[in-house]
Structure formats: C-alpha cells, structure tokens
C-alpha positions in Angstrom: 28.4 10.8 -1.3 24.4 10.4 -0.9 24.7 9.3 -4.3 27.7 6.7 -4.6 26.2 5.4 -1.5 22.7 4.6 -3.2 24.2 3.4 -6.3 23.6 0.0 -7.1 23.0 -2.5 -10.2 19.2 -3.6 -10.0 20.1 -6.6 -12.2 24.3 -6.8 -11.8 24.7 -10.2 -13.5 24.7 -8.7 -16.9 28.1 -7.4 -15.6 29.5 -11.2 -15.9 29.1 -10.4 -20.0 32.1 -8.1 -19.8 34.8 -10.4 -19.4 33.4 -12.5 -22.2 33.1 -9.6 -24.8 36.2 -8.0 -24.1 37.8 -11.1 -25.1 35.6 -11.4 -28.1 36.7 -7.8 -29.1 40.6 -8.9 -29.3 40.3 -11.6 -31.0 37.9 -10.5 -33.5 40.5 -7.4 -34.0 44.0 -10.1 -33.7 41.9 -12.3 -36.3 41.2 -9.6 -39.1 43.7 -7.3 -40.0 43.4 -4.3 -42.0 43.3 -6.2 -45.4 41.1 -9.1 -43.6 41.0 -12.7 -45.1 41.2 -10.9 -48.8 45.2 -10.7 -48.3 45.3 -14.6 -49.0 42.8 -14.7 -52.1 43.7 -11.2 -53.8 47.4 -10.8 -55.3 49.5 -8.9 -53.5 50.1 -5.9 -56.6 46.4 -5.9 -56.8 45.0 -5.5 -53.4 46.1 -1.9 -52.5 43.5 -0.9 -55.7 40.9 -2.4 -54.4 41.1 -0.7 -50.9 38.6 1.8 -50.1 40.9 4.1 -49.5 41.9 3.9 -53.2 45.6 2.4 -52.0 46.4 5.8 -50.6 48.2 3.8 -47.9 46.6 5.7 -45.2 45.6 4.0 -42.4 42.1 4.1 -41.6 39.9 4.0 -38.1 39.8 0.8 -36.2 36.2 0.1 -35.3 37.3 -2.6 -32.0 38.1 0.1 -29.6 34.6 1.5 -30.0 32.6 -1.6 -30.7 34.2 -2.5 -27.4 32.8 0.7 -25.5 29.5 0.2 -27.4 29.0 -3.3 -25.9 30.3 -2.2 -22.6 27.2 0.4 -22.4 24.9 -2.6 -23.6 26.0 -4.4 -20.6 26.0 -2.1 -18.2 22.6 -1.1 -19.6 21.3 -4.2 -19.2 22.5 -4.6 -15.6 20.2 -1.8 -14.3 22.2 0.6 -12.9 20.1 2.7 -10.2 20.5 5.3 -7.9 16.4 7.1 -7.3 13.8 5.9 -6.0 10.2 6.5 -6.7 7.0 5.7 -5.0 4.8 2.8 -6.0 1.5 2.0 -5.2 1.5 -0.6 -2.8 -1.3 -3.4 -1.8 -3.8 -3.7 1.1 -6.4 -6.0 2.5 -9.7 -5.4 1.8 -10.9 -5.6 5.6 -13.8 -2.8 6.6 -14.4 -1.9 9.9 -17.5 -0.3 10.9 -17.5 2.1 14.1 -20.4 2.6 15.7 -20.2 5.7 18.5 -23.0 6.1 21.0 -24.3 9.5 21.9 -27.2 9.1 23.8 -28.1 11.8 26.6 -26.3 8.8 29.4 -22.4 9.8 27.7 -22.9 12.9 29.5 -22.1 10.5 32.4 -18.7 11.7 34.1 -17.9 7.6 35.8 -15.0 7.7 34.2 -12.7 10.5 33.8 -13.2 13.0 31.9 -16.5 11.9 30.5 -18.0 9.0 29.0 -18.3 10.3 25.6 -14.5 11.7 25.5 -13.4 8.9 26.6 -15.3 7.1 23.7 -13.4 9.7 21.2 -10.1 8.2 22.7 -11.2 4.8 22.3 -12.2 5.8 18.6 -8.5 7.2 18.4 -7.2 4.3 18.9 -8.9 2.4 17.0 -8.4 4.4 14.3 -4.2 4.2 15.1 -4.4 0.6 14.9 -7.0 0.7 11.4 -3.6 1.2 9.1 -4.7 -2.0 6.7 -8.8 -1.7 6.7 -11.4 0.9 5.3 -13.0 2.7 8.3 -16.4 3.8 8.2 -17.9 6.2 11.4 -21.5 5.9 12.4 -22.9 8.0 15.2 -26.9 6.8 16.7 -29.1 8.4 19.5 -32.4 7.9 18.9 -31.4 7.8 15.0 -28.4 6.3 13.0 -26.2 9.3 11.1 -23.0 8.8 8.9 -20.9 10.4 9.4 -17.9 9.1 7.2 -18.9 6.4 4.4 -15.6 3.6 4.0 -12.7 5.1 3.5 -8.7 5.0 3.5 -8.5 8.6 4.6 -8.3 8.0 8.1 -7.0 11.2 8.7 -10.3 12.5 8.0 -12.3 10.6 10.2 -9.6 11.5 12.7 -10.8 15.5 12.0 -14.5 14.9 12.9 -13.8 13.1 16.3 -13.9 16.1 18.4 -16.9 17.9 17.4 -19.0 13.8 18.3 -20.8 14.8 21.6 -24.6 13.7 22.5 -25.3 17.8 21.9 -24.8 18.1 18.4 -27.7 15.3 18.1 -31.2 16.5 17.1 -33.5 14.3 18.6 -32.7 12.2 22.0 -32.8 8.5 22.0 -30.7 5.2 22.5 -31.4 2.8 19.5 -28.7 0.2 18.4 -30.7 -1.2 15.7 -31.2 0.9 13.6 -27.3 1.8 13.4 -26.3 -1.7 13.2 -28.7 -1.7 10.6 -26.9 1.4 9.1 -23.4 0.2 9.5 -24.5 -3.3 7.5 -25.3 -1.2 4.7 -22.1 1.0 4.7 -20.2 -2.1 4.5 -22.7 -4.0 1.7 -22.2 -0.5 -0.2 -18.1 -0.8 0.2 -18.1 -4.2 -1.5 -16.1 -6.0 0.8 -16.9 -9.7 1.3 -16.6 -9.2 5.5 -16.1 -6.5 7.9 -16.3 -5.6 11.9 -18.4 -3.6 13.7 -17.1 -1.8 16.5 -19.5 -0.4 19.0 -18.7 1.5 21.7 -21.7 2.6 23.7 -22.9 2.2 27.5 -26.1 0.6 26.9 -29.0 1.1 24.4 -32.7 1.1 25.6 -33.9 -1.6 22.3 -32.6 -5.0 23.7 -34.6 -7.6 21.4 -34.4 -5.5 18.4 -30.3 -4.8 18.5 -29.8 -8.7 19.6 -31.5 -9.2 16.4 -30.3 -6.5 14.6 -26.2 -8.5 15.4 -27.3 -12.0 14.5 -28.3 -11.0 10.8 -24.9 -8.8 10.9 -23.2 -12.3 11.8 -25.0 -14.5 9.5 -23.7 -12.2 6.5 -20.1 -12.9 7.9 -20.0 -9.4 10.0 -18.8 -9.5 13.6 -20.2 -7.2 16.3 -18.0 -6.2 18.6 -18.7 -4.3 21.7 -16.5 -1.5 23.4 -18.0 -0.8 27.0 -17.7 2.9 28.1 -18.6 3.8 31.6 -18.7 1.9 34.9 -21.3 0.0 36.9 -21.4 2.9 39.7 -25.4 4.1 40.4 -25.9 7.9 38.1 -28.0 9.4 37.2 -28.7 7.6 34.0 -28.2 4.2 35.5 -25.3 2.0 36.0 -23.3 0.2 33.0 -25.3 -3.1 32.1 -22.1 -5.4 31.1 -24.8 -8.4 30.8 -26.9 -7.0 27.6 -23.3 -5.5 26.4 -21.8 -8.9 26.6 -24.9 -10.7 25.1 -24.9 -8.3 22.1 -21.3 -9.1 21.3 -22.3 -13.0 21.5 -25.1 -12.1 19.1 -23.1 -10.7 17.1 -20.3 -13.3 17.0 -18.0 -10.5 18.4 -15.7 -9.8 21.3 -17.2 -7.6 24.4 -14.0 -5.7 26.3 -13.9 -2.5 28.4 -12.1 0.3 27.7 -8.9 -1.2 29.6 -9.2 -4.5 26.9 -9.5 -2.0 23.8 -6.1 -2.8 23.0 -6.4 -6.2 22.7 -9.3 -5.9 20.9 -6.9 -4.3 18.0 -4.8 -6.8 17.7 -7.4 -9.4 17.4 -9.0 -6.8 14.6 -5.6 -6.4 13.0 -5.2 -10.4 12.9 -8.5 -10.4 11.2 -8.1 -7.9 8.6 -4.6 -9.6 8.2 -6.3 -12.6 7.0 -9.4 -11.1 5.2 -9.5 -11.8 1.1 -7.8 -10.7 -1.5 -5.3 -7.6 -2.0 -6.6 -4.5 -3.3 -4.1 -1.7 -4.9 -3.8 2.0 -3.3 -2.4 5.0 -3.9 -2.5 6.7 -0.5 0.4 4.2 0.2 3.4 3.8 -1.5 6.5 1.4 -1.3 10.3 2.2 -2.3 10.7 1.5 -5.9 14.0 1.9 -7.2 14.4 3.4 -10.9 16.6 1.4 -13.6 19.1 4.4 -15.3 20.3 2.0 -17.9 17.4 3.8 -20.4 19.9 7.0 -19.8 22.8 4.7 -21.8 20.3 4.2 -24.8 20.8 7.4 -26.9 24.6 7.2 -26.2 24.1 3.3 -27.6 22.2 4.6 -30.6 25.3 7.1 -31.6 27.8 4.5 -31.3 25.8 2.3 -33.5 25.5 5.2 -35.7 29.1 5.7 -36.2 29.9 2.3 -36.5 27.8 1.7 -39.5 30.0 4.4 -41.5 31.2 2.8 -44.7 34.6 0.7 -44.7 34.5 0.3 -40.4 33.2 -3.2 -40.9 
C-alpha cells in the first residue's frame, strides 16, 4: 500500500503519447497486410515464391502487437515513473556567526539564577537552535582569546563543548574583549565569507577604549557586533552590570545590545540577516527529498523488444 500510495509519474505528459501511438499501431497493421503493397505489383501465381517463407502458406508472426508494447514502455519510460526517494544535497546561505563567551572570574556571579556563566551556556544554546542556516564559530576570552570551534556546520559539536565553558578551566585570569574581537575577525576572514555577526555575551570587560575600537574595525569590514548582557545591575562582589559600555560596544560595533530576556529577538533579527546574506553555498550535512525516475528499469526490457523485432521478415 506504502508503495501504490507513493507512486507517481515525475514527468506524466509523455502519457498523452499513448493514445496517439496506439492509433498509429492499427493502422499501420490495417494498412499492410501480410503480402504488403507487393500484392498489387507482383502476379498473383508468382508472389507465394517470393515469400520468405518459401510459399509454405504458413502464417508468420505479426510484429504490431509487440511494436505496440515496445512503444508503450517508451512512453511510460519517458514519463518518469517513481516511487523512492533519495537524499540530495541541498543549498544554504553563507552567513557566519561568530560567538564570543565571556569567562572572566565576574561569571561566577550568582545575580541571576543559577549562575552567570550557565546562564550564558543557555543563551549560547539558543543561539545555536536558531543558527540552522549559518556557520557558527565559538570563541571563549578571559584575560586571553581561545577557539574553541573554527566555522563550522556541525553545530552539534559546538553543542558538545558547551558544558565543560566555565571561568575555571581558564589558565590565566583576565577580562579583555579585544583581543577576542580581534580573534573572532580572523575566524570569520579565514571562513571566507563576505559578512558575518559577532555575538558577545559577557557582563562587562575591563579594556573599554581598546574593545570600542577593537568593534568599529569589525564594522567597517561589514561585521556586526552584537552584545548579549548576562547578569544584573545588583551591587556583588565583582561589581554591578555596566549596561552603558555594553550598549556603547554594540553601537560601535553597528550591532544590537539586548539582555538575556531580548535574546530571542535577537535571533530573529540574525536569522533575517543570514536570510539575506550572499550567495547559496551547497552542503551535504542537509539534504532535500529527491524523488528517483524508474523509467531507466524499462530500458533493458526496451532493448529486448527491439531485439526481437529486428528478426528477419517482422518488418
């Protein structure tokens, strides 16, 4: 039943050519008789001697019936008949999207529940949820910039190296922006994508002049900065949020600046971005429904009609 139901013609037009050679097929076989046009040139007394069949008188095979089902195959063949599918590579946009994850000593802060750093991994969850038509590159920056993932399609793996991201696995303290900036610039020169977005998500960074910087050459080479605020502005021990230089760094940058409550809104704008970003690139990670034409089955039967209808005295 699976099967009737996904049968189909990919191309059933060819199936108005039956009709048309059926009719050909009588009237080619009412138009010649046995003895053909030679019964009105060749006297009657002669003609049997001249018959292949050495005037035995014994009727021979008619070659209509299976000219007939040979052109019915052709026809049928040529209509595409289909009933598997198969995957095909399918296209994407060449959008990049650069993540940028904080992990200063200050995501230790517990303002928001249950940590600012997990939270952060949620955020980058997200993100990567809503990344299903970009590249997605992961850098992580305390007092150094580190890769973690170059760009890449597999965002299942990036997925796999969220949880381990925590400011303890770092070896050297520190909150410098720039330098990561600096690092994600190159990871998208090094994809070869004509733009891309940064997305930073970070509650502060102790190099002001030198990140602010760091965005504007970002934006000049047609790379938005966008900023991802984690935390709150409640007093802690490592200070309180500072939305001002967040927010400037996102105008620097020529990005968006939202809080974790505006992430998803953030997506969608990416989404609309990457949308409208370049040229199509082919991959093979995703695939489209591609249905198979069966009429190259009907070919070898073709060939063996064709075969016995080029036996001698047929035609």
């Amino acid at each position: 039943m699976a099967l009737m139901q996904a049968f189909h013609f990919l191309r059933p037009a060819w199936l108005l050519a039956l009709p048309v050679l059926w009719g050909l097929i009588v009237w080619l076989a009412r138009r010649r008789s046995r003895d053909g046009d030679w019964a009105r040139l060749v006297d009657p007394d002669l003609l049997p001697a001249l018959r292949l069949d050495g005037g035995s008188g014994k009727p021979g095979h008619s070659p209509w019936p299976w000219l007939a089902l040979a052109w019915t195959l052709a026809a049928l063949a040529l209509a595409g008949p289909s009933w598997q599918r198969a995957p095909a590579p399918a296209f994407r946009g060449n959008a990049s999207w650069v993540l940028v994850l904080d992990l200063s000593p200050s995501m230790t802060a517990a303002d928001v529940s249950p940590n600012r750093v997990t939270r952060a991994r949620y955020a980058l969850d997200d993100l990567l949820d809503g990344a299903h038509d970009a590249r997605v590159g992961l850098v992580v920056f305390s007092d150094e910039p580190y890769t973690v993932t170059p760009l890449t399609d597999d965002v299942a793996t990036v997925r796999a190296l969220l949880p381990p991201l925590n400011p303890e696995i770092m070896p050297t303290s520190g909150d410098n922006l720039a330098p990561a900036l600096a690092q994600a610039g190159k990871l998208l020169e090094h994809g070869g994508g004509k733009s891309g977005q940064v997305v930073v998500l970070t509650d502060g960074f102790a190099d002001p002049a030198a990140a602010f910087d760091a965005a504007g050459k970002l934006r000049s080479r047609g790379i938005a900065v966008n900023v991802v605020a984690i935390g709150t502005q409640a007093r802690l021990k490592f200070g309180p949020l500072d939305v001002d230089r967040l927010r400037q760094l996102a105008a620097s940058g020529g990005g968006h600046y939202v809080g974790i409550a505006g992430l998803h809104g953030l997506i969608d704008d990416l989404q609309a971005r990457a949308g409208r970003a370049g040229t199509a690139r082919v991959t093979q990670d995703i695939h489209v429904a591609h249905w198979l034409d069966g009429g190259i089955w009907l070919l070898p039967v073709l060939l063996l009609f064709a075969a016995v209808l080029a036996r001698r005295g047929w035609l």
